[in-house]
N, C-alpha and C positions, 0 to 999 in steps of 0.2 A: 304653488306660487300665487301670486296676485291676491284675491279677497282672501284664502284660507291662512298665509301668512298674518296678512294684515290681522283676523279674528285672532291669532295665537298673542301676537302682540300687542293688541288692543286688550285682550286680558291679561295679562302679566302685567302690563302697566296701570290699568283704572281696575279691575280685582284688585290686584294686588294694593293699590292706595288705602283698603283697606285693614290690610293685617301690617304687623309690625316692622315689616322688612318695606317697607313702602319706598323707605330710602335707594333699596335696592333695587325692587322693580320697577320701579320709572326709568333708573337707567336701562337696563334689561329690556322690559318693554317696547321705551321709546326706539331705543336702537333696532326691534325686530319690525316696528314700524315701520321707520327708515327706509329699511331692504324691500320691504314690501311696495312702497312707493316708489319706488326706484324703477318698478316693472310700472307700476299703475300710470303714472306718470307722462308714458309713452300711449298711451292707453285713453285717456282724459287728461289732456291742459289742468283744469279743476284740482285736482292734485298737488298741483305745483305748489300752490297756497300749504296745501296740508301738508309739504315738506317744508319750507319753511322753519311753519310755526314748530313742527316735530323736532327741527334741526337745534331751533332757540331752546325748546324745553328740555332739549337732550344736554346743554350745555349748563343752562341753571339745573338740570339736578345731580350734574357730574358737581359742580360750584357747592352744591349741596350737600351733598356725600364728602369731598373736603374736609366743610368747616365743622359736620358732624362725626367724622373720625377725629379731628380733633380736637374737640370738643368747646369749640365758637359758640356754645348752646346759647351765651348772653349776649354775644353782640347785636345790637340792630341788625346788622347787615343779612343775619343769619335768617330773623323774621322777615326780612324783606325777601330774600332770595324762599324763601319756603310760600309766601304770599302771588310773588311774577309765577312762580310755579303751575299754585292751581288754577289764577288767570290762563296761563298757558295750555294747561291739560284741557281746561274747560272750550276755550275758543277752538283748538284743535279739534275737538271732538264734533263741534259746531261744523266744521270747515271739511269736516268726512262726510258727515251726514250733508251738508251743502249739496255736496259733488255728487254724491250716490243719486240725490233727488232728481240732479238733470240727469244722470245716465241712466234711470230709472224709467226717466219720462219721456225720453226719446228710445227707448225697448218696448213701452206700453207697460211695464213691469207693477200696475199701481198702487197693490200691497204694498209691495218696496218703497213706492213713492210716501203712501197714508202714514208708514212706521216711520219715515225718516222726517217727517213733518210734526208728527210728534215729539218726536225726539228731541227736533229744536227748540221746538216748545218747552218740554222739560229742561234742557238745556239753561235757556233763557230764564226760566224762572229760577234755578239755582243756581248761577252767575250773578241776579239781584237781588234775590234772597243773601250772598255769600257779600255782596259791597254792602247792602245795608248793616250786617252785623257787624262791620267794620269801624262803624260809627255807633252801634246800640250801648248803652253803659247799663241798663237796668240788667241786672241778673236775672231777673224774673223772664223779660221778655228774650232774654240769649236763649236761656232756658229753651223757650219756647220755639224760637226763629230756630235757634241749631238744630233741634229735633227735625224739625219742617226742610230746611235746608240737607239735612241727612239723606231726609227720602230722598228727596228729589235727585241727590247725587247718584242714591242706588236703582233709581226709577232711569235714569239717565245712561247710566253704566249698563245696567240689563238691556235697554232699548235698543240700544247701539250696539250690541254684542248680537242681540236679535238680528237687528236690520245686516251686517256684517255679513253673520253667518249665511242670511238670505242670498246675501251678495255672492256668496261659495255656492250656493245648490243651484239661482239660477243663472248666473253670467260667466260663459266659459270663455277666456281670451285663451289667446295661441298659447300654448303648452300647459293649459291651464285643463287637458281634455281627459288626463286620467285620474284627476281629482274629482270628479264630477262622480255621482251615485256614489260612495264607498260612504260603510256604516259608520263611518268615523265621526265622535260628539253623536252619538246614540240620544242619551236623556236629552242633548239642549235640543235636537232635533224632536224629538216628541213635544218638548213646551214649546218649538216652534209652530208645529202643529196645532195646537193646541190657541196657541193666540191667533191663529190665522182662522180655525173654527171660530173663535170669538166674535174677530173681525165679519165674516160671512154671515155669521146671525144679525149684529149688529146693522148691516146690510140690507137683511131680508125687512129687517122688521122696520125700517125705514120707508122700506119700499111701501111695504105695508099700510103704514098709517097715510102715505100719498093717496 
């Protein structure tokens, strides 16, 4: 329950925006969100926000799935509801990472805290990378900005997925107690490992040049 939901559904939804069914995983996704918040909730105030904005997005991408079975592909309306959308997913993800940061900060947790401080970061930059394009006409520079704004979605999407899963290994709420150690997400746990070694050199060698 609580953060390991939340990781299943935070991937199915922003993974999945990637590959073709994206249509479909956002609804998917949002909804395993949802439930997951539902505990969290009770848990951290902060949350509340993050339901919300989950509840708006879960109903423009249900709006979306519609006009895409039926095939609305030319309406405006259809670009619009596809556009509130990744504003949606994007502030959402914003407003996860928000919350983890206080509940982070008040555990002492400050890895969790550095990643989710990041993550905003990345965040934010591809939230204005994504309104600037909105107005860009040169092809050239789409060209260019899309490529830039790509990363940063998949720099975003990994980050968040990280700081999540973090959020499963160390914050056990109430019934949350036999999910804790099991080898379960093997690999993402090793590149977990792996960026927290990173982070720790990065550290030392800080200290270092002090």
């Amino acid at each position: 329950m609580g953060f390991g939901v939340l990781f299943i559904g935070f991937f199915l939804a922003y993974a999945g925006s990637f590959t073709p069914l994206a249509v479909f995983t956002y609804i998917l996704g949002t909804g395993v969100i949802l439930y997951s918040l539902k505990k969290l909730i009770f848990e951290n105030k902060l949350f509340l926000c993050s339901a919300i904005l989950a509840v708006l997005l879960e109903l423009v991408s249900m709006a979306y799935l519609i006009m895409y079975v039926f095939g609305f592909h030319g309406v405006k309306i259809f670009n619009i509801l596809l556009t509130v959308q990744s504003i949606l997913a994007t502030v959402l993800a914003a407003s996860l990472s928000a919350a983890i940061i206080v509940i982070s900060k008040s555990l002492a947790l400050t890895k969790i805290q550095a990643k989710s401080t990041v993550d905003i970061a990345f965040i934010a930059l591809y939230l204005v990378s994504s309104l600037i394009l909105s107005f860009v006409k040169s092809e050239a520079v789409l060209a260019r900005l899309g490529l830039v704004s790509f990363i940063l979605k998949i720099l975003y999407v990994a980050l968040s997925l990280f700081v999540i899963f973090n959020c499963y290994m160390r914050i056990c709420y109430e019934g949350d107690e036999n999910m804790q150690g099991k080898n379960s997400f093997a690999p993402f746990r090793y590149l977990n490992d792996k960026l927290n070694d990173a982070m720790d050199k990065g550290k030392d060698k800080k200290g270092k040049k002090k």
